[in-house]
PATOR-478723 format. One record per residue (C-alpha): residue number from 1; y, z, x. Coordinates in nm, 3 decimals, always signed. Example, Ala and Ser with C-alpha at 12.3 -4.5 7.8 and 13.67 -1.06 7.14 Angstrom:
% PATOR-478723
voke/y/z/x
1/-0.450/+0.780/+1.230
2/-0.106/+0.714/+1.367
% end
This chain:
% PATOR-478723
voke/y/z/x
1/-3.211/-3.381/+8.123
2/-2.964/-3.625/+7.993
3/-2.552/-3.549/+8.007
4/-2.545/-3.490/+7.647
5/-2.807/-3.231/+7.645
6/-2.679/-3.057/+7.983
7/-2.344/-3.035/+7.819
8/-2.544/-2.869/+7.533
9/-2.719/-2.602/+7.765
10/-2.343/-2.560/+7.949
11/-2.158/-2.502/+7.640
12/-2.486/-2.232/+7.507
13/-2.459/-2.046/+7.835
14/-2.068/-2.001/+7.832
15/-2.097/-1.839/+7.457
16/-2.370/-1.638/+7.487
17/-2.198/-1.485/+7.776
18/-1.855/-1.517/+7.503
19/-1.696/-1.728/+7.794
20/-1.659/-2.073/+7.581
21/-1.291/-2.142/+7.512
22/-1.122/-2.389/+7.298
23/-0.787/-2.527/+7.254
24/-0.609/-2.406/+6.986
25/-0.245/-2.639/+6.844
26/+0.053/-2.405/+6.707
27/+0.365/-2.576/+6.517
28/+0.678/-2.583/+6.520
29/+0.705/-2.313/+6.259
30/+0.432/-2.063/+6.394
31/+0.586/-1.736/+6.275
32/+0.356/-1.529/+6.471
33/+0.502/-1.276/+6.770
34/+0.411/-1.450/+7.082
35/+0.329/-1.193/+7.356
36/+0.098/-1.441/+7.512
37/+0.333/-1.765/+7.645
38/+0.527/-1.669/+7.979
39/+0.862/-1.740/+7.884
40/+0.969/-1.415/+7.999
41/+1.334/-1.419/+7.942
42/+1.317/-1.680/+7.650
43/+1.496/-1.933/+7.797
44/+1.330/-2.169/+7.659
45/+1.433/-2.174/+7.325
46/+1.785/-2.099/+7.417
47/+2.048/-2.353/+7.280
48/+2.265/-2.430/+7.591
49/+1.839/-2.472/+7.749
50/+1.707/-2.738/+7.439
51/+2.058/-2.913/+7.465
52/+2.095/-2.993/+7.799
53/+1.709/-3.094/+7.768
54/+1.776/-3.283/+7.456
55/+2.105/-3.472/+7.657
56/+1.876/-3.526/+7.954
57/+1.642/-3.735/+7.776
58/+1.858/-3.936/+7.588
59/+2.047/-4.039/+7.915
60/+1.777/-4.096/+8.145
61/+1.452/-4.141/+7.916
62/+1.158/-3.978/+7.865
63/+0.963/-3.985/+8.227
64/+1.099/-3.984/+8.565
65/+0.937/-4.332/+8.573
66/+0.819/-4.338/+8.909
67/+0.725/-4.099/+9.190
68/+1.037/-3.897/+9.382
69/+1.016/-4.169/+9.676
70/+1.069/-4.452/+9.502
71/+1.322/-4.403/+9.174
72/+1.157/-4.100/+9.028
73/+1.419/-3.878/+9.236
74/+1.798/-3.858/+8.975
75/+2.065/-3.657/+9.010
76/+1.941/-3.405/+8.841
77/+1.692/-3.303/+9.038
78/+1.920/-3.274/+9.356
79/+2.118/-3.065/+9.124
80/+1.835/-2.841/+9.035
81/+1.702/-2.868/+9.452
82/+2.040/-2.757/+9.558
83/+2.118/-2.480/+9.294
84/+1.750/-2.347/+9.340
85/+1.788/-2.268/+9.683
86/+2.137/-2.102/+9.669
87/+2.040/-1.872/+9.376
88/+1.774/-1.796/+9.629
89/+1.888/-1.772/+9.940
90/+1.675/-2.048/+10.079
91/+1.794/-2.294/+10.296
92/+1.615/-2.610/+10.084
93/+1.450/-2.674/+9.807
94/+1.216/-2.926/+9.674
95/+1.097/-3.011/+9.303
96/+0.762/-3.104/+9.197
97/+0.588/-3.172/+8.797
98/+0.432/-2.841/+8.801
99/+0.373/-2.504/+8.999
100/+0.008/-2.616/+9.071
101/+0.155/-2.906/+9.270
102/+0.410/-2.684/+9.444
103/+0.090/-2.504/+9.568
104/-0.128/-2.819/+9.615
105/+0.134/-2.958/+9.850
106/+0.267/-2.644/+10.042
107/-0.090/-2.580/+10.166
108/-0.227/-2.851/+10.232
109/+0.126/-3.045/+10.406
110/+0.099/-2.767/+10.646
111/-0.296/-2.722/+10.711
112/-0.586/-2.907/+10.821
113/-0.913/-2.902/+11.024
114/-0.755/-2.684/+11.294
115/-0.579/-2.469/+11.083
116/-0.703/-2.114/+11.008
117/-0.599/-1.979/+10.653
118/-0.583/-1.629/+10.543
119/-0.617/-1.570/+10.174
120/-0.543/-1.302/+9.974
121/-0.889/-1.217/+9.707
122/-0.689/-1.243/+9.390
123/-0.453/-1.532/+9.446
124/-0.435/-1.786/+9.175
125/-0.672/-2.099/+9.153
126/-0.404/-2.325/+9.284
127/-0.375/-2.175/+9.623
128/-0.758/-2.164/+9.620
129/-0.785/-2.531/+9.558
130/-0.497/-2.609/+9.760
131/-0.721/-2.417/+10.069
132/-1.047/-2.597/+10.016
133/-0.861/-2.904/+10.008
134/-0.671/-2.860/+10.319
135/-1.060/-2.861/+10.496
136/-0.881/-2.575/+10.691
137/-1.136/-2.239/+10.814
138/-1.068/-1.990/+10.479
139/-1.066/-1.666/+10.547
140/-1.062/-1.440/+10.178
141/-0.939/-1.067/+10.272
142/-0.949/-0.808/+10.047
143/-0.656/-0.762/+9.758
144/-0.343/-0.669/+9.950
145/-0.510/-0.561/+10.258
146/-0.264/-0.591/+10.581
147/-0.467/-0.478/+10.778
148/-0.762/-0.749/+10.692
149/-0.471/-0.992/+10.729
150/-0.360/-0.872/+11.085
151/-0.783/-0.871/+11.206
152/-0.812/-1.227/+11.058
153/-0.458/-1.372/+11.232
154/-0.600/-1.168/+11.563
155/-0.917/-1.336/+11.585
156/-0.728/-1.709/+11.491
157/-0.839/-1.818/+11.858
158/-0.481/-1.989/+11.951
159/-0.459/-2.176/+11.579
160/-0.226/-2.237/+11.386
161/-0.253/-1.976/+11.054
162/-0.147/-1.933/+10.682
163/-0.174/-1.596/+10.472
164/-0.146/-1.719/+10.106
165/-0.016/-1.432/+9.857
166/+0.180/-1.410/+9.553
167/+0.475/-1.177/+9.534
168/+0.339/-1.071/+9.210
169/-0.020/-1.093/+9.097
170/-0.081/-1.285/+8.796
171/-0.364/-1.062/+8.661
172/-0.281/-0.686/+8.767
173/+0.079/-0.755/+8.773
174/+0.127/-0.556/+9.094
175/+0.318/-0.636/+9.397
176/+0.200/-0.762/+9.700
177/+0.312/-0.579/+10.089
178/+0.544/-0.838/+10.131
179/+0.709/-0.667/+10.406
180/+0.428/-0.574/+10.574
181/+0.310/-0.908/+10.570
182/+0.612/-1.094/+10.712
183/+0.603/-0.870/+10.990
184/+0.266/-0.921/+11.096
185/+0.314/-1.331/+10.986
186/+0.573/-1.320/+11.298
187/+0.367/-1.119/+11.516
188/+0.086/-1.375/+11.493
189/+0.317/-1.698/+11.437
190/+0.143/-1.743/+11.110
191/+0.351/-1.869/+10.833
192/+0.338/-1.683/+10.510
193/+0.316/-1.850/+10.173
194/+0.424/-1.662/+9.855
195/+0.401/-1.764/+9.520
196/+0.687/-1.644/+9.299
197/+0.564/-1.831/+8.994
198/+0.603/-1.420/+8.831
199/+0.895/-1.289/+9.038
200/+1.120/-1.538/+9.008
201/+1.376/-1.429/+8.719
202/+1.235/-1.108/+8.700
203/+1.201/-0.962/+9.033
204/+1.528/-0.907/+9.285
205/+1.887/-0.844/+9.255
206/+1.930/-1.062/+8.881
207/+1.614/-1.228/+8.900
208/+1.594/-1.404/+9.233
209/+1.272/-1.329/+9.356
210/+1.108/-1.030/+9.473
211/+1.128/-1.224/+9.875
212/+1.519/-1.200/+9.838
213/+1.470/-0.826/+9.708
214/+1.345/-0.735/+10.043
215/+1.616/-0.906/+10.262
216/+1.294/-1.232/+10.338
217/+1.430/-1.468/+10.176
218/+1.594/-1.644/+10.483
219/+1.269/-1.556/+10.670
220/+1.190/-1.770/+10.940
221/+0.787/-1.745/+10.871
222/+0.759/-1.681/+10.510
223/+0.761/-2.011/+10.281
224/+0.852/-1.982/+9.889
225/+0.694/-2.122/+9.616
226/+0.750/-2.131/+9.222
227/+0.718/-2.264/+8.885
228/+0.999/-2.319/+8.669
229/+0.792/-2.293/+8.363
230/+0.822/-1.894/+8.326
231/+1.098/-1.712/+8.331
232/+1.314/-2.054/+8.378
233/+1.133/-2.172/+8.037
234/+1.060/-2.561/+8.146
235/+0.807/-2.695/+8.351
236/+0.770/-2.825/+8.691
237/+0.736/-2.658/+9.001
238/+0.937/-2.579/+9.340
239/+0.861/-2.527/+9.706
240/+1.142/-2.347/+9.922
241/+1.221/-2.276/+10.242
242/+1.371/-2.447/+10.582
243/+1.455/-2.832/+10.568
244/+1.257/-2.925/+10.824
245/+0.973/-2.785/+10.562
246/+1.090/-2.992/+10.325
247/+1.147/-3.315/+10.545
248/+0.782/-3.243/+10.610
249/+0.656/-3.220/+10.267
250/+0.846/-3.562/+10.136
251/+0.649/-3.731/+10.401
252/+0.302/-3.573/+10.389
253/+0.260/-3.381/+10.102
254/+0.008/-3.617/+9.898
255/+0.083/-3.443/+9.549
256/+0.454/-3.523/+9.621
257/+0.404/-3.888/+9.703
258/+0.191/-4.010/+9.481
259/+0.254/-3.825/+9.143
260/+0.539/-3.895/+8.904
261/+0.861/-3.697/+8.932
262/+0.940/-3.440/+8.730
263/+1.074/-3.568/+8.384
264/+1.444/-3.577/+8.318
265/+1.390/-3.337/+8.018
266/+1.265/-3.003/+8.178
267/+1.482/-3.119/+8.489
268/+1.784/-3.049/+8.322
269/+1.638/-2.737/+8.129
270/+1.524/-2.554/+8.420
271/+1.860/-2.635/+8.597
272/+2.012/-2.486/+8.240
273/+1.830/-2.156/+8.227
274/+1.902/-2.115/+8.571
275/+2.283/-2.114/+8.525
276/+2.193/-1.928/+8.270
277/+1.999/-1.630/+8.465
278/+2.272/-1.663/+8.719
279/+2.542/-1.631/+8.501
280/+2.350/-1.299/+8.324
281/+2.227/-1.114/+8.594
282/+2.124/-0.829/+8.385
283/+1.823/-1.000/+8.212
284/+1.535/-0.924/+8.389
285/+1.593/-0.532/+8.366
286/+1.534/-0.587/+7.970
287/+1.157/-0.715/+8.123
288/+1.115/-0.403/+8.276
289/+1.215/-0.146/+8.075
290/+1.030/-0.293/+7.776
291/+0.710/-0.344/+8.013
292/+0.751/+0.034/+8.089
293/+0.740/+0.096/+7.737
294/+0.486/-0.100/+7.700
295/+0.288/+0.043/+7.965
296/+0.320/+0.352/+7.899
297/+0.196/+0.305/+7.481
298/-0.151/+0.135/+7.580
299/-0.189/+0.407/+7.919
300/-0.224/+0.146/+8.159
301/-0.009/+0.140/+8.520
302/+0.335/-0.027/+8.474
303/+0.343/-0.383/+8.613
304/+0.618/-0.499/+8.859
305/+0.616/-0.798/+8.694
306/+0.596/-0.931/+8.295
307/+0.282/-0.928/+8.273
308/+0.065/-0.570/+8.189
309/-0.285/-0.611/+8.208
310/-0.498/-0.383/+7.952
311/-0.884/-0.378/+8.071
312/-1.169/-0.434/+7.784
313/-1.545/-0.332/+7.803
314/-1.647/-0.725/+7.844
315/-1.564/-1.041/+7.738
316/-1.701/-1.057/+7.399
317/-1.506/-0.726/+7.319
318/-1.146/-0.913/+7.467
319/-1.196/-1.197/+7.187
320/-1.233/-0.912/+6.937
321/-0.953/-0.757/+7.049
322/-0.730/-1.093/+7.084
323/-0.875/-1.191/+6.747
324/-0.745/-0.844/+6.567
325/-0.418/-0.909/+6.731
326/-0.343/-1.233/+6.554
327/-0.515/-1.130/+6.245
328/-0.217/-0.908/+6.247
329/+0.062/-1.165/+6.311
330/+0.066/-1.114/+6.717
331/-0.017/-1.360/+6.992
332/-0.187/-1.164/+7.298
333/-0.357/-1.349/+7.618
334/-0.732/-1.294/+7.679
335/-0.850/-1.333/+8.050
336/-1.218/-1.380/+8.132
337/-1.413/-1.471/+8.421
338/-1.356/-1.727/+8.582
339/-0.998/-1.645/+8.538
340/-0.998/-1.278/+8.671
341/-1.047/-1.209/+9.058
342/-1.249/-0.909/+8.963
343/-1.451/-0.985/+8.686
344/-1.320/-0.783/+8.448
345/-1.223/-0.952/+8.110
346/-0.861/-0.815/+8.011
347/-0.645/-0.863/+7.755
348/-0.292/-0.989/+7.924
349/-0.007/-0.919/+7.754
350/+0.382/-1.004/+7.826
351/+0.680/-0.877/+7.803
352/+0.946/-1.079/+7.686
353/+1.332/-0.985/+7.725
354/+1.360/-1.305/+7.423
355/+1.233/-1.088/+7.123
356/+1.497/-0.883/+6.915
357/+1.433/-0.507/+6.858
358/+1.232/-0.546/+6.507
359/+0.986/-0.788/+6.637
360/+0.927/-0.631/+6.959
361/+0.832/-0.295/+6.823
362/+0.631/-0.434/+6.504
363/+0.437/-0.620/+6.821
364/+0.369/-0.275/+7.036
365/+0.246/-0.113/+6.750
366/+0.001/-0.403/+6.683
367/-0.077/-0.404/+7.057
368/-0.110/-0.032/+7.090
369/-0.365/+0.009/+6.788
370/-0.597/-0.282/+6.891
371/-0.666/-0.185/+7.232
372/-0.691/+0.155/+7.155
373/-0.994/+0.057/+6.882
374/-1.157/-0.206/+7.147
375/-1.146/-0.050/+7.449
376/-1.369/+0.242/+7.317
377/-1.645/-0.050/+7.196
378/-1.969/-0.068/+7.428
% end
């Protein structure tokens, strides 16, 4: 078979099972009601956010030009390192292009051939990549299973050991036992690593991270990641925790090293929406009040996060759904496998503190209708 016709067969065989995707360009002027992009608290179109972006560029240029260790690192992302971990509580902080490479390098700086890691069934693909890349013994437990976790950590034979969660879950939108799993991270001296790419700005006391809602964020075995291109409306990604961590990760973490800082741009707009979220510490209970709302029209359980997650009969029946949604002016997300843990194709939809009153319930309305009609398809 030549490549041409195997990419034939691959591309026949992901739409008869209605898993082909395609990328699909929106301007400028898009009117429709975007309850699909994860710029929770719509930062990113806020002016003091687009300025200081704007300013950023025309001062330092449009790329970091070079990777953080040789003149890719500015002032600004010190600024945005330092302010990071204060708003927090983390003793360091250290910036990276995206959240993927925040994951990439946390993993696999601090795991390798004799390293045993414990990972959580429904973590996102980063962490799963950044495991098989660290060559380190996986084990996958169940979805927020401590118990799992404490049997796999037991039977670590004297290794060292990482439990890889997220603080909350991308897909169901539910919380992990973060608690629960500190606790039994120190019992074993295993360190814990949690993505906050959905709690931070929506989760803790004015948005700092569902780890600092539960007293961990100064947690001796529990390591922090993040994006900053949710709730902070940017790009780029962060990894947090002691500074011996980070001394470690400047030296040996391989996506660090060798990829391009972050750009000057989203540098300085993540470090504005920050001061931003800081200085308006009420934000992120506008997420959860409309997300109960939300919830609570299309009868699905209320997410601790942005993100509510409304199940559909199979994929083929999501598209419809997604499709009907934008017919009628409103952007919704559509997850199918590969991109669900369980295999269920959902329709993911966010809640975003940005939209004024009008818009927001013209979308829920949409929203409501729509799934209601799918869901009852066979």
């Amino acid at each position: 078979m030549s490549w041409a016709e195997w990419f034939a067969a691959q591309r026949s065989a992901r739409e008869a099972a209605g898993l082909h995707r395609t990328l699909r360009p929106r301007a400028a002027d898009d009117d429709l009601i975007d309850l699909a992009n994860n710029d929770y608290l719509g930062l990113s179109g806020h002016p003091a956010v687009r300025r200081a972006a704007a300013e950023a560029a025309l001062v330092w240029g449009a790329g970091a030009g070079a990777s953080r260790l040789v003149t890719g690192t500015t002032t600004l992302h010190a600024e945005l390192e330092r302010e990071l971990a204060g708003f927090t509580g983390r003793e360091a902080a250290l910036v990276f292009s995206t959240g993927y490479h925040a994951n990439l390098s946390a993993v696999t700086a601090l795991a390798d051939r004799d390293t045993l890691i414990v990972s959580d069934a429904h973590v996102h693909a980063s962490l799963i990549d950044a495991a098989r890349l660290s060559r380190a013994a996986v084990r996958v437990v169940p979805h927020n299973d401590v118990t799992a976790v404490r049997d796999a950590l037991a039977a670590a034979g004297g290794r060292r050991a990482l439990v890889l969660t997220e603080s909350i879950f991308s897909v169901l939108g539910d919380a992990a036992p973060l608690a629960e799993l500190a606790e039994t991270c120190a019992d074993h001296g295993a360190l814990l690593v949690v993505d906050e790419a959905h709690g931070l700005g929506v989760a803790g006391d004015g948005g700092r991270g569902l780890l600092h809602g539960l007293g961990l964020n100064d947690h001796p075995h529990v390591v922090m990641t993040a994006t900053l291109s949710k709730s902070l409306g940017a790009m780029g990604g962060a990894v947090l925790g002691s500074a011996a961590l980070t001394d470690h990760l400047v030296n040996r973490a391989r996506p660090f090293i060798f990829d391009t800082g972050l750009a000057p741009a989203p540098t300085a707009g993540a470090l504005a929406a920050l001061r931003i979220l800081r200085g308006q510490p009420g934000l992120p209970s506008r997420i959860h009040e409309r997300g109960a709302e939300l919830a609570d029209r299309l009868h699905v359980p209320r997410s601790a996060g942005a993100v509510l997650s409304v199940p559909m009969p199979s994929p083929q029946v999501a598209l419809a759904a997604q499709a009907g949604a934008l017919a009628a002016g409103v952007r919704v997300g559509c997850f199918r496998p590969p991109s669900v843990p369980d295999g269920v194709s959902r329709l993911r939809i966010t809640t975003h503190a940005g939209l004024d009153e009008e818009s927001w319930e013209r979308a829920i309305g949409v929203v409501a209708r729509v799934a209601e009609e799918h869901r009852q398809l066979v």
